[in-house]
N, C-alpha and C positions, 0 to 999 in steps of 0.2 A: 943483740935483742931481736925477736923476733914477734909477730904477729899472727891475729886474726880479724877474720872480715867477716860477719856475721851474715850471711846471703841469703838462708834458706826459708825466710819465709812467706807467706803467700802473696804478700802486698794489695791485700782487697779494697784499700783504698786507692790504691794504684790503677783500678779498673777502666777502662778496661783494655791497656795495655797488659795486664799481668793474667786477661783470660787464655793468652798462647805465649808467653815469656813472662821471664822471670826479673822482676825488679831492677837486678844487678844488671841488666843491661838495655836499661833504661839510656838514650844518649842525653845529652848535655853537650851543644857546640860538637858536634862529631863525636865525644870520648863517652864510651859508655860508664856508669857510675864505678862500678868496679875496677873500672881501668883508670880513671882519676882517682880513685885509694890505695891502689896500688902504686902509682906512681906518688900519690902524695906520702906514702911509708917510706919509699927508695928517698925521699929530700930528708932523710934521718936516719938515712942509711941501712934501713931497714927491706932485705927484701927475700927472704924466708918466711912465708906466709901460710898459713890453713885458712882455706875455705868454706865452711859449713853452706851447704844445699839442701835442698828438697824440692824446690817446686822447681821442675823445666831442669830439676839439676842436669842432665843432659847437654842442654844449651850454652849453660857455663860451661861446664867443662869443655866442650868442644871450643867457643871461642877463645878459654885460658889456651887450649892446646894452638892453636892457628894461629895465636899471635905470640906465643911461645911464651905466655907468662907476662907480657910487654914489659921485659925482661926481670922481671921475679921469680922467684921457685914456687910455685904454687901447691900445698898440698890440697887436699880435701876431705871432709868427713861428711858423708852421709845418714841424713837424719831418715828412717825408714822403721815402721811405717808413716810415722807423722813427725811436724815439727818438736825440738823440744825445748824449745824458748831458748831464752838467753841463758839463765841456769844451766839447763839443761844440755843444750849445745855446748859449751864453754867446760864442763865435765867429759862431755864424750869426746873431745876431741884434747882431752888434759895429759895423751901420752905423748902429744907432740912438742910440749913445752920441758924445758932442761930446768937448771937450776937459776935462773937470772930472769929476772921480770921481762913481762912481756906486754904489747899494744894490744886490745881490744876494740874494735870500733865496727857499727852498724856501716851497710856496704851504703845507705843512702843519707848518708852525712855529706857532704862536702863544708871543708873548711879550709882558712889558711892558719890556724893553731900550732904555736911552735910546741913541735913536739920536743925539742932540744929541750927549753925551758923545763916541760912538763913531766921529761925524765931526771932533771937535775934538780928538780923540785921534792920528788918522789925519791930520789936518791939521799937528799938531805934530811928527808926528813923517815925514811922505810917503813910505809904504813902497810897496811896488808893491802891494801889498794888506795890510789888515787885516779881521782874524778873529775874529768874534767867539766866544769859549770859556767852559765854564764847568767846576767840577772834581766834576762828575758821575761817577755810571761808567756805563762805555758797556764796549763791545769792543773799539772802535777808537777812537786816541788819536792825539791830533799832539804832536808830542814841540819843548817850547821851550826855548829857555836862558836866563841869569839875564837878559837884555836882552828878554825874551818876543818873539825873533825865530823862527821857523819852523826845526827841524832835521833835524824826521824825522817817521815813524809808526809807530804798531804796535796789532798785533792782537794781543790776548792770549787769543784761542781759538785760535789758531795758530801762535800764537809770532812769525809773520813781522815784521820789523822791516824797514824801509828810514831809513837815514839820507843827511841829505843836507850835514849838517855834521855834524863829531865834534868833541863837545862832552866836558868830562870828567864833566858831570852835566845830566841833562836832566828837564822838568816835563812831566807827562801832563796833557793838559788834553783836554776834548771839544769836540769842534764843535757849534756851534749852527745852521752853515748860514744863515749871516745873514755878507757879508764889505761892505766897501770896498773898491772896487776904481780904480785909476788907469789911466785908457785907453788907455796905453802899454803895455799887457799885449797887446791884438793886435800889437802887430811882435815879442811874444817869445814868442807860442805858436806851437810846432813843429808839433804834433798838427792831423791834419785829419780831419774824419768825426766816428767815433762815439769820446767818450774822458772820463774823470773829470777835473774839473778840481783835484780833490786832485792826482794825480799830477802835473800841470803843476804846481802847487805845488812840488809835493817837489822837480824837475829845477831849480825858476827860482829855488829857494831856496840853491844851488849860488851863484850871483852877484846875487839880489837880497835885497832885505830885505822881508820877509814877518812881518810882526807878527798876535802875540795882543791881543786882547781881552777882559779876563775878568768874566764880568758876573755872576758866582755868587750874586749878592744877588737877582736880576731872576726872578719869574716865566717860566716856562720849559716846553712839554712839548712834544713830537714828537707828531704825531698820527699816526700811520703803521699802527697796527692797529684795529676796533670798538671793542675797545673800552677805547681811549684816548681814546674820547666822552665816557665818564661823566666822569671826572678834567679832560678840558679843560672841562667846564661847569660844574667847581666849583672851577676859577682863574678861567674867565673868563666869569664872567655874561652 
């Protein structure tokens, strides 16, 4: 099995460390974020990696290179001229992937989420993707049914709902931005360019089966603002 690190994009709420560097090396306790995901991939034995960049991509690359991967194979794909989301990213870089499912995860997650679990889950059950969830509040929700298959979403600052099955009862669960993904997913993305890969979700969950993962016990924080530093360095030493 092999992975990706989502890295390249601007991180404007990251401001205004991410005016002259780029998110993914962001530190936490001395380890910058990217080098705690890559090491948290290696505890799952996973360390054949692409990296997707654009902002400060430079930066990354040279610190993958100087610490020689902190002992990963690192590739990369460059997103140029602009970001192209998660969709989009996760397509451009879909020559890197073989025949056997692979890790997806945003480079400012840290968690302790067994990925053992979450591939033997995924295995038992061979959805076109599995998602890892947990029953957080957030704003925006992916909406399961009692089989934790994929039906919908919704924003509760805005009311907007899309479903994509109608179910007569359905679970708000959060995304963790951590999925499994089976590599027959590019002959069934539509979307070309810049696009969210939640959205492909929601269309391919019309005819595929798209599983939750819920890992609510698991250490868990988005690092996505300043100062969400302080609280990741007193989960994660």
């Amino acid at each position: 099995m092999n992975a990706m690190i989502f890295a390249a994009g601007l991180g404007t709420r990251f401001k205004p460390w991410t005016d002259s560097h780029p998110k993914a090396l962001a530190v936490v306790n001395g380890k910058t974020l990217l080098e705690r995901n890559l090491r948290y991939l290696q505890q799952c034995g996973i360390r054949e990696v692409i990296v997707n960049i654009h902002h400060f991509a430079d930066q990354i690359v040279e610190a993958v290179r100087e610490n020689k991967g902190w002992g990963s194979s690192v590739s990369f794909s460059r997103e140029i001229p602009e970001v192209l989301e998660t969709g989009g990213g996760l397509k451009k870089a879909g020559w890197y992937f073989d025949k056997d499912p692979f890790v997806v995860m945003n480079v400012d997650i840290l968690t302790d989420l067994d990925l053992g679990l979450m591939k033997a889950f995924h295995e038992q059950h061979r959805p076109l993707a599995t998602l890892a969830t947990t029953t957080r509040k957030t704003s925006r929700y992916l909406l399961f049914d009692d089989l934790d298959e994929l039906c919908g979403w919704k924003n509760v600052d805005t009311g907007e709902v899309k479903i994509s099955r109608q179910k007569s009862s359905l679970v708000e669960r959060a995304f963790s931005g951590i999925h499994i993904i089976d590599p027959r997913i590019f002959t069934l993305l539509r979307q070309n360019g810049k696009f969210s890969i939640i959205d492909s979700y929601l269309d391919l969950a019309q005819s595929e089966t798209i599983k939750g993962f819920d890992h609510s016990r698991s250490r868990l924080i988005d690092v996505g603002r300043p100062e969400s530093l302080i609280e990741a360095e007193l989960l994660f030493p």
